[in-house]
C-alpha positions, 0 to 999 in steps of 0.5 A: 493290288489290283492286278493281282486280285482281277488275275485271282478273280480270271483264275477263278472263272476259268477253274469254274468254266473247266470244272462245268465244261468237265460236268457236262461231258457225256457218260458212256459207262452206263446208261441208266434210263430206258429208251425208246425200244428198237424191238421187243422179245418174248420172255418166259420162265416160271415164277419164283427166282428165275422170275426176278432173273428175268425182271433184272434182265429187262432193267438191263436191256431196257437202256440199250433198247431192247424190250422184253416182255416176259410171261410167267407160267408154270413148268408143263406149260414151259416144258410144252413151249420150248420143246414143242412150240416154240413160242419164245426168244428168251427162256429162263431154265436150268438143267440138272446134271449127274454125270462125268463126262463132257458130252452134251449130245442130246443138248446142243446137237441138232436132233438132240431132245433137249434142243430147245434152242433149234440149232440146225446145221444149216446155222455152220454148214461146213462144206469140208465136214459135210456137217455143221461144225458144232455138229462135227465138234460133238460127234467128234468128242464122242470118239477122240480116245486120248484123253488130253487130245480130247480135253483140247477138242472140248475146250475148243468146241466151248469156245466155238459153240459160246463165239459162234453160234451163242445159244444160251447165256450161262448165269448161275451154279447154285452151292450146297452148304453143309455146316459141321462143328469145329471140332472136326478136323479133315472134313471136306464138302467137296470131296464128301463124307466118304473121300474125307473118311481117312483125314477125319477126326475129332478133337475132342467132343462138341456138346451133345457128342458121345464118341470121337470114334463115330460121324453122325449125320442126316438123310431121308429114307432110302427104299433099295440099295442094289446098285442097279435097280435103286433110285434117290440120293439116300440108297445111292450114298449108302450104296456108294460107302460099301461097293465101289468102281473100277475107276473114280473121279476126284471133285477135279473130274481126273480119272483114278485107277480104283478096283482096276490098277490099270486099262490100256487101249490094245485099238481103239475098239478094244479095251483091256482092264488090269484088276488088282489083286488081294481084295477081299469081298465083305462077308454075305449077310447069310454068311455062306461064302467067307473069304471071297476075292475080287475078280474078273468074274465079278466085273463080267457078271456086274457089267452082263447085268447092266447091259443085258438088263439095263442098257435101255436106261443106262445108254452110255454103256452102249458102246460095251460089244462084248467082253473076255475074261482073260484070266483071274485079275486080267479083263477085255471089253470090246468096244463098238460106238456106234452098232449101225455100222457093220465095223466096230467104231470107237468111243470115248464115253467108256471111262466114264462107264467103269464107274460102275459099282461091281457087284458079288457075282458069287452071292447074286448068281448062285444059280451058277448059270453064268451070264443068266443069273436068276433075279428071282434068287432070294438073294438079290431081295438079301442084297437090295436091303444089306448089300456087300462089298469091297469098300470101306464100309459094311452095312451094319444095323438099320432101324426102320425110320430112325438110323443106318449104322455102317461101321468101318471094314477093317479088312478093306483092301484101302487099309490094307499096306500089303495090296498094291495101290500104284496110280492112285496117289492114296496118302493125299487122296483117301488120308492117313488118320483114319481115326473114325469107325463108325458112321451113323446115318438118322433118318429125319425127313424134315429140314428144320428137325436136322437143323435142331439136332446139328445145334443140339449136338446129336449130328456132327453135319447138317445140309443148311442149303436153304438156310441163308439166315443159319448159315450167316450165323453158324459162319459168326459162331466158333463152335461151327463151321460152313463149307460148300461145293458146287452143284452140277446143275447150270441156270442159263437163259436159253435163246431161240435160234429157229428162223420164225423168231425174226430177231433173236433167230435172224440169219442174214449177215450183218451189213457192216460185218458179214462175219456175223448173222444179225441175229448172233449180233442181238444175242451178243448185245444182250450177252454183253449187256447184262450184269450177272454180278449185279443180279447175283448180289440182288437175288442171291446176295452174291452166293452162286457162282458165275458162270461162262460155260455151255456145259456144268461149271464142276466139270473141272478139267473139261472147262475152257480156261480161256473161254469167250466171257460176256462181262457186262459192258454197255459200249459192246453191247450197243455196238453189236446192236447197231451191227444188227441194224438197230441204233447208231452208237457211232460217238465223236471220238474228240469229244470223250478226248477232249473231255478227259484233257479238259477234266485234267487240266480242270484238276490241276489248275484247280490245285494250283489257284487253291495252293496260291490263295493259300499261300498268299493269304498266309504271307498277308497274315 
């Protein structure tokens, strides 16, 4: 008996002596307290949630000992400070987008306006290339024709831009939210109201609804719906809804034959665009030119205007040297990308370009000088207040403050079986229900009014973006539901890599891996050591979208499935600072080995002295 109880009182220290030995172990998962700062950066942003951003990040920095020290001002003089002065290493900023093509020329190029990173060239000199490589990558994506071959360009220019030379760390994709009643069927937030109008219907009626034949929704107050010359997003849906494009892109960013049924490459600087046929214009507002096709006149005179009028504005039409009409339904634009070389030069950007809404050239140039219309014309003044089209759409009544009424053109060449519709993959894209013939537009400047006539059942759809608390309650209520989609706008903190930011900019090779400058070490360190999932939870509870991109995250099949991604991990992050020459990390690997085998051994011979007391107290009972 008592050998047995001096073996039961040995078994007990040593599981004690185990269990503590196991306590005392180091962590290095995360640490959680400051320590003494091996340098401080300057920080800037203005106030609000990209404020809190910034405060989160130096809570996170702080442990690997970096100090930021951040200053708060207001937008003219953070325009001032990251184009002009440069007084910065870090900058909180987003940029807003509206585009479909993938090239940030102007951004991340080194004379690009919008460099308010400092990249040069000297940062990735490439002997060969008698450039910089990221340089090479954006000019070279600019002239790459085919379409998958310029897709890979682009993934790998992501990765090498985001691996190499890091200027910014992408953070966030806001969403927009749109709530809808339940009995809606078809509708989809991503593809909008329009690409949704052929799966739309009604199951019955919600209360408040008078018709199951009509959408009713919100907007503000549009100003000029002709296509060129209009600004805003309320004259550009409307406008959007009646005239359409020779081409169009899915949420997916994929390129669709629309109002062309085809384009070939004949070389790369001369493009041939193949329209289809049998499509009727609307009637004119006057009611002067009745059934009136689609042709080829109509897009040289549409793509005349736009260069010969807007090029200024609209530079990626640029590359447009000229056209030729070969015949009714068959046109050739002759490209040129870059007009300071004596020959033609190829360019990408003109797919992006035939996106273009196409216009009337029998109503707007009825002056019959073809080429040089007469803006002057009384019907260019008609057609910016009730323009016409080709499109789903027709531009029915407008009440001035009130509503806009679009009703469905029955004649539209969409619902029409007998035109071809080769290469647009239509049941799936544009629906077979078709149920809904009207769409009625309020007018209501005020966000909280549309939010009171969604509940009271006088719209079908309300925007509830900025409404977090709606949202959370329309999502619990079953008379509603809540979609979003992204918004092509990128929140990133943006780094200084010029040479007079002595850290964040430093290009002296690392000692220990000449591979790296120890300024690219830093900026990986602070890649790595932020949590971007902790700061979506805290400012934005967990709604934006995380994102590893240089470029918009809705840009669908232009983004790097396989891009570098700087998930938050303290243990890369200071090994990359002690890469830089700040702190010695270098841990003895037998102690994290020893602590693992002592935790184990801990476990089980703690199991197996409670399974034996156990036991014997049992037998003694």
């Amino acid at each position: 008996m008592k050998r047995d109880k001096n073996s039961r009182h040995f078994k007990l220290t040593f599981f004690l002596i185990i269990i503590i030995c196991s306590s005392l172990s180091p962590s290095f998962s995360r640490p959680t307290k400051a320590i003494e700062p091996f340098f401080t950066l300057k920080a800037i942003t203005i106030s609000g949630e990209k404020a809190d951003i910034l405060n989160l990040v130096a809570q996170q920095l702080a442990p690997i000992g970096i100090n930021l020290k951040i200053h708060i001002i207001d937008w003219v003089v953070l325009i001032r400070e990251i184009l002009f002065l440069h007084r910065f290493d870090l900058c909180f900023i987003d940029i807003v987008g509206s585009g479909t093509d993938p090239d940030f020329t102007g951004v991340y190029n080194q004379n690009g306006p919008l460099n308010l990173f400092g990249y040069d060239t000297s940062m990735d000199w490439d002997d060969d290339l008698g450039t910089g490589r990221n340089e090479w990558y954006i000019k070279q994506g600019t002239l790459i024709m085919p379409r998958e071959e310029r897709i890979q360009h682009y993934w790998e220019w992501e990765n090498y831009l985001m691996d190499k030379i890091l200027p910014c760390i992408p953070f966030f994709t806001p969403r927009s939210y749109y709530a809808s009643w339940s009995n809606l069927q078809g509708y989809n937030s991503t593809e909008g109201i329009i690409q949704s109008w052929g799966k739309m219907s009604f199951d019955g009626l919600h209360s408040g609804q008078l018709s199951d034949k009509e959408l009713a929704i919100a907007d503000i107050s549009w100003a000029d719906l002709n296509p060129l010359t209009q600004e805003g997003s309320a004259s550009e849906f409307i406008t959007n809804a009646i005239l359409e494009p020779l081409v169009s892109y899915d949420a997916n960013l994929k390129a669709w034959p629309h109002l062309a049924s085809s384009w070939e490459l004949l070389n790369e600087t001369h493009l041939r665009i193949h329209l289809r046929k049998g499509i009727k214009w609307q009637l004119d507002p006057d009611g002067l030119f009745p059934n009136e096709e689609f042709d080829a006149y109509d897009v040289y005179f549409t793509y005349y205007m736009l260069t010969y009028f807007y090029s200024s504005i609209l530079p990626e039409i640029t590359w447009i040297d000229d056209m030729k009409i070969i015949d009714k339904y068959t046109i050739d634009f002759f490209i040129d990308g870059d007009p300071s070389t004596p020959e033609n030069e190829p360019s990408a950007l003109f797919l992006n370009a035939l996106t273009e809404r196409i216009l009337p050239e029998h109503y707007l140039n009825q002056t019959q000088h073809f080429g040089h219309p007469d803006t002057s014309h009384p019907s260019w003044t008609t057609f910016s207040k009730h323009p016409f089209g080709t499109g789903l759409f027709e531009f029915n009544d407008f009440q001035e403050g009130y509503c806009t009424t679009l009703t469905r053109f029955n004649d539209c060449w969409l619902l029409d079986p007998s035109v071809d519709k080769t290469g647009m993959d239509f049941e799936r894209r544009f629906g077979t229900t078709w149920a809904l013939e009207k769409l009625k537009i309020y007018i209501i400047m005020n966000p909280y009014e549309e939010l009171m006539k969604f509940e009271s059942g006088h719209i079908d759809i309300a925007d509830v973006s900025n409404y977090r608390e709606k949202r959370v309650e329309y999502s619990n209520n079953n008379n509603f539901n809540v979609q979003s989609k992204l918004v092509q706008q990128m929140e990133f903190l943006a780094f200084n890599l010029r040479e007079e930011r002595t850290i964040i900019g430093n290009r002296e090779p690392c000692d220990e891996d000449p591979s790296l400058t120890k300024g690219l070490a830093v900026r990986k360190a602070i890649a790595y050591a932020i949590n971007k999932e902790e700061i979506n939870r805290m400012v934005f509870f967990g709604e934006e979208e995380i994102s590893h991109y240089p470029i918009y995250a809705t840009m669908g099949i232009w983004l790097n499935p396989n891009i570098i991604r700087y998930s938050h991990d303290y243990s890369l992050a200071k090994e990359y600072l002690s890469k830089a020459g700040y702190g010695n990390y270098t841990t003895n690997a037998a102690l994290p080995i020893l602590t693992v085998i002592c935790s184990l051994l801990g476990a089980n011979i703690g199991i197996w002295w409670a399974t034996t007391v156990i036991t014997r107290r049992r037998k003694q009972t």
